[in-house]
C-alpha positions in Angstrom: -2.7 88.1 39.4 -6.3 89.8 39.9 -6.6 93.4 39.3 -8.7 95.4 41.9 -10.3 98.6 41.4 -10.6 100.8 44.4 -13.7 100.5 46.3 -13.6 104.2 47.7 -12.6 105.4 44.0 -16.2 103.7 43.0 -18.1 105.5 45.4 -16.6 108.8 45.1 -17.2 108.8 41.2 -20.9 107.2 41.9 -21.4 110.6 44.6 -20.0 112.4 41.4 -22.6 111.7 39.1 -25.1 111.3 41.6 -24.7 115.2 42.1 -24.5 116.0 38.3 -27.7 115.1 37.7 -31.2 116.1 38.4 -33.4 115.8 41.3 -36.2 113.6 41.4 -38.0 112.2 44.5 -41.1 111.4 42.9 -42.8 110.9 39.1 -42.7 114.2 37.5 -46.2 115.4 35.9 -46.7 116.9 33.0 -46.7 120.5 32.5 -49.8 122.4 31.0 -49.3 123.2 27.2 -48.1 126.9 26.4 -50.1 129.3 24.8 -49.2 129.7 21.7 -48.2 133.4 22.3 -45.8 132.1 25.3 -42.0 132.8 24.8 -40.4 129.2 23.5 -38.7 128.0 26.6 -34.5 127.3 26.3 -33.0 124.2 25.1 -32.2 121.6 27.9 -28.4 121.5 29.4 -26.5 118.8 28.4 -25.7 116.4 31.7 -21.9 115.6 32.2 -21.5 111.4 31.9 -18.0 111.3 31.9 -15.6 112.0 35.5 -12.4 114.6 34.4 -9.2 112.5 33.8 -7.3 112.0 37.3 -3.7 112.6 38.0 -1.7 109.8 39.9 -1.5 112.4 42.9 -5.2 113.2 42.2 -6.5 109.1 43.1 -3.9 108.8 45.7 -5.3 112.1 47.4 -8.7 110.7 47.0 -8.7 107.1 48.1 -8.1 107.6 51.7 -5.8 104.8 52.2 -2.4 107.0 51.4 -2.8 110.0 53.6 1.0 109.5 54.9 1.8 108.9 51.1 0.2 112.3 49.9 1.6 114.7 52.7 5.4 113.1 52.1 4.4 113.9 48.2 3.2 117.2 49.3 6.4 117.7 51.9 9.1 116.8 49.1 7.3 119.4 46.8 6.7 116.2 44.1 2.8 116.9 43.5 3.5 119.2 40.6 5.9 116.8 39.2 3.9 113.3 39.6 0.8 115.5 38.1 3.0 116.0 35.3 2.5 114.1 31.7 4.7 111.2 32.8 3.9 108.8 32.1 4.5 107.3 35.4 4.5 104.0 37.4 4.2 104.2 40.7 4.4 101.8 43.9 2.0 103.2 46.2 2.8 101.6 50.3 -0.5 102.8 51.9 -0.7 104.3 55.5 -0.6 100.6 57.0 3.2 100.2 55.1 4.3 103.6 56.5 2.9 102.6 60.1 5.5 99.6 59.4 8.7 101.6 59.9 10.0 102.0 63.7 8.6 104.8 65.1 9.8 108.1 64.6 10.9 107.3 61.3 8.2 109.3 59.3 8.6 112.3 61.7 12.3 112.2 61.0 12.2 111.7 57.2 9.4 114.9 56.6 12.1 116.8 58.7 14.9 115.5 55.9 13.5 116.5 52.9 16.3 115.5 50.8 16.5 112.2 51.8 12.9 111.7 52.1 12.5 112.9 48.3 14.9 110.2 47.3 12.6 107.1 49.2 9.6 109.0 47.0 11.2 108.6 43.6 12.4 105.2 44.5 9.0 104.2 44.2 8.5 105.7 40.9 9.2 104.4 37.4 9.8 106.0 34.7 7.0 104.8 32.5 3.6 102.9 32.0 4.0 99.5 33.1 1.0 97.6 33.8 0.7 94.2 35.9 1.9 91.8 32.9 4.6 94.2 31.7 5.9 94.3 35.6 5.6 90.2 35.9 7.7 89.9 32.9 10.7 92.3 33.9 13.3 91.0 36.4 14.1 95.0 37.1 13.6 98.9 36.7 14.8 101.5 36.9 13.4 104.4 39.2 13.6 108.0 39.2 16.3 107.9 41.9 19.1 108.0 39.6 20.9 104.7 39.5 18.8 102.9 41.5 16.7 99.5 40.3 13.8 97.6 42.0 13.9 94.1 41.4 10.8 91.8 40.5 10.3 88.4 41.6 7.2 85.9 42.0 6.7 83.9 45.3 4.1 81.2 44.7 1.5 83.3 43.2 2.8 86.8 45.1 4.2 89.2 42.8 6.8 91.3 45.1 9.1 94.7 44.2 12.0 94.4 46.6 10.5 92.5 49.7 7.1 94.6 49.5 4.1 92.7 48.5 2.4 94.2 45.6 -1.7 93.9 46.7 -3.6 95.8 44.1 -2.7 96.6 40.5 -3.4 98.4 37.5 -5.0 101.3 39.1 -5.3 103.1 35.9 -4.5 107.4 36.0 -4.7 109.9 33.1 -0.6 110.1 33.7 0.2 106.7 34.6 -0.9 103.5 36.9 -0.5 102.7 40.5 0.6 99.4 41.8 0.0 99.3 45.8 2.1 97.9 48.1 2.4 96.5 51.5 6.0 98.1 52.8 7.4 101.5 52.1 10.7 100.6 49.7 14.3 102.0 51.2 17.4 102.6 48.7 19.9 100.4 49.1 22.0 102.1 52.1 25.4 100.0 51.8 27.8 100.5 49.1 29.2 97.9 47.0 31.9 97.2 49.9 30.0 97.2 52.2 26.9 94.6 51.0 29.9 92.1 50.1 31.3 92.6 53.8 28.2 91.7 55.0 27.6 88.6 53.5 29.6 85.7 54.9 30.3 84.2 51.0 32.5 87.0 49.7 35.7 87.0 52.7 37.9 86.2 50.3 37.1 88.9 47.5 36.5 91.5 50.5 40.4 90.5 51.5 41.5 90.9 47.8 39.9 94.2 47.5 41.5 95.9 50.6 45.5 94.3 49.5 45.0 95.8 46.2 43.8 98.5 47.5 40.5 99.0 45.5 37.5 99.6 48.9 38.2 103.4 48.4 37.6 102.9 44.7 34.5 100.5 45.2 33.2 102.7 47.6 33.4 105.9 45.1 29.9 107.3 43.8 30.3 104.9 40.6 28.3 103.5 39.2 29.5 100.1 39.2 28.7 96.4 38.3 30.9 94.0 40.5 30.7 90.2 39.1 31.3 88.7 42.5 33.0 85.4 43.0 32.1 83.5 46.2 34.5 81.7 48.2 34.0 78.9 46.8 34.9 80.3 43.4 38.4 81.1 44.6 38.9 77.8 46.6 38.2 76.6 42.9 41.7 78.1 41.8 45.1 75.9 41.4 46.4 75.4 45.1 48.3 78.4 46.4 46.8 80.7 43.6 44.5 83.0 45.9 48.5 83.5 48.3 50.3 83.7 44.9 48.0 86.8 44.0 48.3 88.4 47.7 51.5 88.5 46.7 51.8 89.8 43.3 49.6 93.1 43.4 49.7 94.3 39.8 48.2 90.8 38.9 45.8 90.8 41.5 44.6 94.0 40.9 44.2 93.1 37.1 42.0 90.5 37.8 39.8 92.1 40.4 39.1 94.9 37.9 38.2 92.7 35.3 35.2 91.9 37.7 34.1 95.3 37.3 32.1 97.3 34.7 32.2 100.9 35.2 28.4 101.2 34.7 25.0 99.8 36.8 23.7 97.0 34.8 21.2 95.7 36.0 20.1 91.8 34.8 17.8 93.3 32.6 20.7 95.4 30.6 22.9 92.7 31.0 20.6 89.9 29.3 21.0 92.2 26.2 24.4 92.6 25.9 26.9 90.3 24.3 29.9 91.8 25.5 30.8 93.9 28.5 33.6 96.1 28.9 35.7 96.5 32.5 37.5 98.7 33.7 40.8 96.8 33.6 40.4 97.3 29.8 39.1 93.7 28.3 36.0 92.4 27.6 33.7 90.0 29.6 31.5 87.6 27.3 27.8 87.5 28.0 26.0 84.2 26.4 22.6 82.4 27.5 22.8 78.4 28.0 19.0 77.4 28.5 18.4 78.8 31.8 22.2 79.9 32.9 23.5 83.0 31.8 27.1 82.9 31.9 29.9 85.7 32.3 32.9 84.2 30.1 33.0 80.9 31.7 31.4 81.8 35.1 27.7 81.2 35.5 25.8 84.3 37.4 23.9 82.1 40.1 22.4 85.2 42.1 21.4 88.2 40.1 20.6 92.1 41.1 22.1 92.5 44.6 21.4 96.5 44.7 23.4 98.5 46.2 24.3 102.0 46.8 26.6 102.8 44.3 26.0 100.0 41.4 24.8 96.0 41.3 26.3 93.3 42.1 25.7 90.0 40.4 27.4 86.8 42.1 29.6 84.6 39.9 30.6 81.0 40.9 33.9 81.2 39.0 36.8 83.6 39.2 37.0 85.4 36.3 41.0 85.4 34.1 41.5 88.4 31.8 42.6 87.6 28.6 45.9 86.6 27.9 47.5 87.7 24.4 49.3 84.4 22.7 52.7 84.7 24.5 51.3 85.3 28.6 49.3 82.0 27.9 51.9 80.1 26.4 54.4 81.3 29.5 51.4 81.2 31.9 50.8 77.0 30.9 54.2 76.1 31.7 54.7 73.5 28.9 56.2 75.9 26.7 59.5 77.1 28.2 61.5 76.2 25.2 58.9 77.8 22.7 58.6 80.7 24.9 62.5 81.3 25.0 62.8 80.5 21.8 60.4 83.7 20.6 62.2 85.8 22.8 65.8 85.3 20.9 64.2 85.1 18.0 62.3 88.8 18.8 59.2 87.7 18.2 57.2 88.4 21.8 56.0 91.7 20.5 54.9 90.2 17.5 52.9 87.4 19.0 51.5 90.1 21.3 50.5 92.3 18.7 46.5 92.4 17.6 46.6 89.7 15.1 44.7 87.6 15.2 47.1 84.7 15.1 46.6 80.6 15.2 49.7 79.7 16.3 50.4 75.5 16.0 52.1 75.4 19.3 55.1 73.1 20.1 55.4 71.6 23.8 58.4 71.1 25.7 58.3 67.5 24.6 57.7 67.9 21.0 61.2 70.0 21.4 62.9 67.4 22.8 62.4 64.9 19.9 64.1 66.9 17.8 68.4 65.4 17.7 70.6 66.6 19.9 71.9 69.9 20.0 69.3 71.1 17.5 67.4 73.6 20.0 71.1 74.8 20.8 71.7 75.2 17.3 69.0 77.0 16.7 69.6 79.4 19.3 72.8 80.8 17.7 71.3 81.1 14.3 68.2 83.4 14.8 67.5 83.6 10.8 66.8 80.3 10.7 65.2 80.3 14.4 62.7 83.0 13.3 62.0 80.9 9.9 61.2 78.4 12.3 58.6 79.8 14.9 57.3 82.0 11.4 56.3 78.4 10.2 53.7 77.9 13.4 51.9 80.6 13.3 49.3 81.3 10.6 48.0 84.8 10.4 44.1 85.0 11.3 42.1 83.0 13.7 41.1 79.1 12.8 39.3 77.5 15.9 39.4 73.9 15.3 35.5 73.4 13.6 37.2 75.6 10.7 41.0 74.0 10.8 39.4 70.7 10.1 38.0 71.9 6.9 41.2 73.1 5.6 43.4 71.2 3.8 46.6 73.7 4.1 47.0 76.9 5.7 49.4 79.6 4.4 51.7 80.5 7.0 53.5 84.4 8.9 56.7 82.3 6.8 55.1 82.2 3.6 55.3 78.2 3.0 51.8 76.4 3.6 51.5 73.8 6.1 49.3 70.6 5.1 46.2 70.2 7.1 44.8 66.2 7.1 42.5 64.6 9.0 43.2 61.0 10.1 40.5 59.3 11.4 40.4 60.8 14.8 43.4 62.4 14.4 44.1 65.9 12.4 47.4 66.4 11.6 49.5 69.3 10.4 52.2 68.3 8.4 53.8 65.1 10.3 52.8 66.8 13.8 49.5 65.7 15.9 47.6 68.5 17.3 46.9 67.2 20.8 44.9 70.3 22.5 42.7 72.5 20.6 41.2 76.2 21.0 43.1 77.6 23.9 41.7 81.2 23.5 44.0 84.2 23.6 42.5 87.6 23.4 44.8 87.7 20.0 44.0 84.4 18.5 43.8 80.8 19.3 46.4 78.1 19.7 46.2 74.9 19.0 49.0 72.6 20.8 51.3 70.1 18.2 53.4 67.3 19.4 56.0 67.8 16.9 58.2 70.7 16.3 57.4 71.9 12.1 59.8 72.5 9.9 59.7 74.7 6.8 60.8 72.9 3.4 64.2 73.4 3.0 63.9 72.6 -1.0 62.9 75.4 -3.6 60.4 74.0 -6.3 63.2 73.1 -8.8 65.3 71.1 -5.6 61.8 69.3 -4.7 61.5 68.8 -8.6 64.7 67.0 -8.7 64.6 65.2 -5.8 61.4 63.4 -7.0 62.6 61.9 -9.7 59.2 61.6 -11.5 59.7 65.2 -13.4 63.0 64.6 -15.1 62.3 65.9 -18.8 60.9 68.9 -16.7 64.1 69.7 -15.4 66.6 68.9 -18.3 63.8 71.6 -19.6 64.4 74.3 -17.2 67.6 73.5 -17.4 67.8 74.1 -21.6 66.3 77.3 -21.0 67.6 78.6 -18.6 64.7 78.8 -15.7 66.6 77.0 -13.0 67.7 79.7 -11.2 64.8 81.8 -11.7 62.6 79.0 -9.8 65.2 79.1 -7.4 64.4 82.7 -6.4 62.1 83.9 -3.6 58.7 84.0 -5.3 56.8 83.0 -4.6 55.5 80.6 -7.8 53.2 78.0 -8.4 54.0 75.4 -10.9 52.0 73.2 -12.8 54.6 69.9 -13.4 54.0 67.7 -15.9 55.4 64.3 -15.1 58.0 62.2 -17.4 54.6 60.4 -18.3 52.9 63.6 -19.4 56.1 64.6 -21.4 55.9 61.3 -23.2 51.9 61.7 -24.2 53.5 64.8 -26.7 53.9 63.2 -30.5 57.2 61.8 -31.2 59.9 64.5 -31.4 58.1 67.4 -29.7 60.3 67.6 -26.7 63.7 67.2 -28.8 61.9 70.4 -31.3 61.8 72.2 -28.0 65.2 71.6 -26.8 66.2 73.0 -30.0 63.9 75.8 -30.0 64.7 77.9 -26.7 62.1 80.7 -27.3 59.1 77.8 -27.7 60.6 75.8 -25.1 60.3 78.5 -22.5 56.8 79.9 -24.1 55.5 76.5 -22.7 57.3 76.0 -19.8 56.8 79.8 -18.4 52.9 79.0 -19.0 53.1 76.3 -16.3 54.0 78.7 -13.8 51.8 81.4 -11.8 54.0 84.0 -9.8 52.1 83.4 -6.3 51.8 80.6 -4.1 48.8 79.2 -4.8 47.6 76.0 -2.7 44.9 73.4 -3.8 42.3 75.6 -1.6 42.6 78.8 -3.7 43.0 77.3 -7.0 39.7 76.0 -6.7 38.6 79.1 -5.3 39.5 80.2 -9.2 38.6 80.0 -12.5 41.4 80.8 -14.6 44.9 81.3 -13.2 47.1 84.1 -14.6 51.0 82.5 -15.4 54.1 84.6 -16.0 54.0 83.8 -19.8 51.1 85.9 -20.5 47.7 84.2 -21.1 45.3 82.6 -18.5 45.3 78.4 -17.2 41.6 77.5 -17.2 40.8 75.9 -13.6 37.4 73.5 -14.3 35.8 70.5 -11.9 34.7 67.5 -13.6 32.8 65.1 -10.7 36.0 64.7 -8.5 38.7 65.7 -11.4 40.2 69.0 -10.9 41.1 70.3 -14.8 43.6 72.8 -15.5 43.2 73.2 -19.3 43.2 69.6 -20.4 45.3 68.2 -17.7 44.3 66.5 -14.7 45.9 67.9 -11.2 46.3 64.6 -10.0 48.7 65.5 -7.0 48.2 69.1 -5.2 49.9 70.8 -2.4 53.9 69.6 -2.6 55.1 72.6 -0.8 58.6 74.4 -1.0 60.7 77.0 0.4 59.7 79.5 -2.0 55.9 77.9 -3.5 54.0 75.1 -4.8 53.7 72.3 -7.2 50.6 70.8 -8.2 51.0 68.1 -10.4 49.5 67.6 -13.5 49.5 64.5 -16.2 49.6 66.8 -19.5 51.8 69.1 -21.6 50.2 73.1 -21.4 50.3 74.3 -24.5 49.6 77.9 -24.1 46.8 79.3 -26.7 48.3 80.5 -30.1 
């Protein structure tokens, strides 16, 4: 955009300085010399070369072009105030804008000083923005408390509202000038009232007045509305828009999550990240390339002005967030798991402020289980609540991080494993099928296979794998069993049979006839908290119950503990781990 200077402002300061200095029509001639008894004459006065500084009122009152402009300034009382420091920026409509309006209309407003005192300051700006600065903002805001101008370019016109802006950077000791062809009028229709007006908003207009919100909307505010079209509903499920009609509370939820109980402008809303509504939750700000989306809805028309606030239109409705348990009833593929948490007494839990990543069952992944189980189930809540306990893993794990996992310690206290197969990642035995449905407590990621907590403690799982039997004739001789049957929870490094028989000859038949060395060794195999494969190589030495440290080292791909190889990690029980290990621990003398 060229910048102008003011042809009249040129002549008045070259008729400035032609009067500040001396006459002269013709060559002077010289004077005769003094005597030298004649009195010295005086010093020559210094000529003024520089015009005073000029007020924004000052160049406006002088141009000529803004006499309408200067006597509303002078009606509304604002010359005092726009000669003030400021700074200030100013959009200046010249006597042609003002002779614009229908007749009348100037007569009327100097007879209205209040409301004509408001149209002044709605072409002021707070600050010193020059032509670049104003090119680069989308908005501003003016003296007229909560009300913007909005910027745009059209081909190579730079406009402010719908007035053209034809000169610029008309530089004052307060401030600079941009002139424009149209006087600028406030917004005059509420928030209701713009979105009445517009044929693309029937639908949101007829959801405002059932949940009775117009009286609200049409309060002093502010208010930013994020306005779905009509199209943005007719996006909704079939019979969702009547289902809402219908159900008040929920309608009226939804509608006030559309609404932030503050004028944001696009300007204040490309730097926020979050935005708060008044029904309570946040709204998510992000920037994809050139969209800028409101949670999942992209804002396709920006800084509708209005009366009371801004309206910025949406092409999605926008869904509060739902905590854990209204998503999982709201899907309606988890009726069993939702009825199941409610006998089991865990709604509140689940709707608590976590976070939670709850490994959600369907419908169908409930029905695999045999017969009667769900039944079952239901009349033992103990073992019910173990159960749903066993899903849900405290913290929230969106799918990027559950794939680097390789367990994940559980609201139960067992660890689920955490594999990926090829394409697949599984947890436990069970698939999951959908991943990252946000809650506004956590995340859930959909199983198809109901999970069952071990039902064996560490020295039942020992047992029952029949490569540790010296181990458990061991616990056994000293008298451990039931303590590793307790709740814990413990983590125990198991030597194998193999590992037993690497001791020299006799060793384990000295220990079975030494109880007090037999359970030194044994007791030095076992940490007292549940330690998965994750956290022990988080560490690098491992406190056990019989006093002195395991050292935890990595050698290439070997995991060390002391001497022995881990060669088997993560066998998880009902009350802790085994790791398996291919060497005696001898704990250090």
């Amino acid at each position: 955009m060229k910048t102008f200077r003011f042809a009249s402002l040129v002549l008045v300061l070259s008729l400035i300085l032609a009067a500040c200095a001396p006459a002269a029509t013709q060559a002077p001639t010289q004077p005769p010399a003094p005597e030298p008894s004649a009195t010295p004459l005086p010093a020559p006065t210094a000529v003024p070369t520089e015009v005073p500084p000029q007020t924004i009122v000052d160049i406006a009152a002088a141009d000529g072009r803004f006499t309408t402009l200067v006597a509303a300034v002078e009606a509304a009382g604002l010359v005092e105030t726009l000669q003030g420091d400021g700074p200030f920026t100013v959009f200046a409509p010249t006597d042609d804008a003002f002779a614009k309006l229908p007749a009348g209309t100037v007569d009327a407003l100097l007879a209205d000083i209040p409301q004509l005192t408001n149209i002044l300051l709605y072409h002021v700006v707070p600050g010193e923005y020059m032509a670049a600065d104003v090119l680069a903002m989308p908005d501003a805001a003016t003296a007229l408390e909560n009300q913007y101008v909005k910027f745009s370019l059209d081909g190579d016109k730079a406009m402010v509202n719908d007035a053209l802006i034809v000169v610029t950077d008309v530089v004052a000791s307060n401030g600079v000038i941009h002139v424009i062809d149209t006087v600028l009028l406030p917004p005059d229709k509420d928030i209701v009232e713009t979105a009445a007006a517009n044929e693309n908003f029937t639908t949101l207009v007829a959801a405002l007045e059932a949940a009775g919100l117009v009286e609200t909307l049409q309060g002093e505010g502010p208010f930013t509305v994020f306005a779905p079209t009509d199209d943005a509903f007719a996006m909704l499920p079939a019979g969702t828009v009547e289902a809402l009609l219908a159900d008040i509370p929920a309608l009226t939820d939804i509608l006030l999550y559309h609404v932030a109980g503050e004028n944001l402008p696009a300007s204040k809303v490309l730097e926020m990240e979050s935005i708060p509504t008044v029904q309570g939750e946040d709204i998510t700000i992000s920037q994809d390339m050139d969209k800028v989306m409101a949670n999942n809805a992209q804002i396709i028309i920006s800084n509708v002005f209005t009366s009371n606030g801004t309206i910025h239109v949406i092409d999605a409705v926008l869904l509060p967030p739902q905590d854990i348990v209204e998503v999982a009833v709201a899907n309606g593929s988890f009726t069993t798991l939702a009825a199941a948490l409610e006998a089991a007494g865990l709604v509140e839990t689940l709707q608590g402020e976590g976070p939670f990543t709850v490994f959600a069952p369907t419908d169908d992944a409930f029905a695999k289980l045999p017969a009667g189980t769900v039944e079952a189930l239901l009349a033992d809540i103990p073992a019910l609540t173990d159960i749903l306990l066993y899903h849900v893993v405290p913290g929230e794990y969106m799918a990027a991080d559950v794939v680097e996992m390789t367990s994940a310690e559980t609201a139960l206290g067992p660890y689920v494993k955490i594999a990926v197969d090829g394409d697949k990642v599984m947890v436990n035995d069970a698939q999951v099928v959908i991943t990252d449905v946000q809650a506004s407590n956590g995340v859930i990621h959909v199983i198809d296979t109901v999970l069952l907590p071990p039902d064996k403690d560490i020295v039942e799982t020992a047992v029952a794998d029949g490569r540790f039997t010296t181990l458990a004739a061991a616990l056994e001789a000293a008298g451990l069993v039931e303590t590793l049957q307790g709740e814990g929870p413990f983590t125990v490094f198991a030597p194998t049979d193999d590992a037993f028989a690497k001791l020299p000859a006799g060793t384990v038949e000295g220990l079975l006839a030494d109880i007090p060395a037999l359970t030194d060794i044994l007791l030095y195999h076992v940490a007292a908290e549940n330690l998965s494969a994750d956290k022990v190589l988080e560490m690098k030495s491992i406190p056990t119950v019989q006093g002195k440290n395991i050292e935890i080292t990595q050698d290439m791909d070997k995991v060390m503990a002391n001497e022995a190889q881990i060669i088997i990690t993560d066998i998880f029980t009902s009350n802790g781990t085994i790791h398996v290990i291919d060497a005696v621990l001898l704990p250090p003398q």
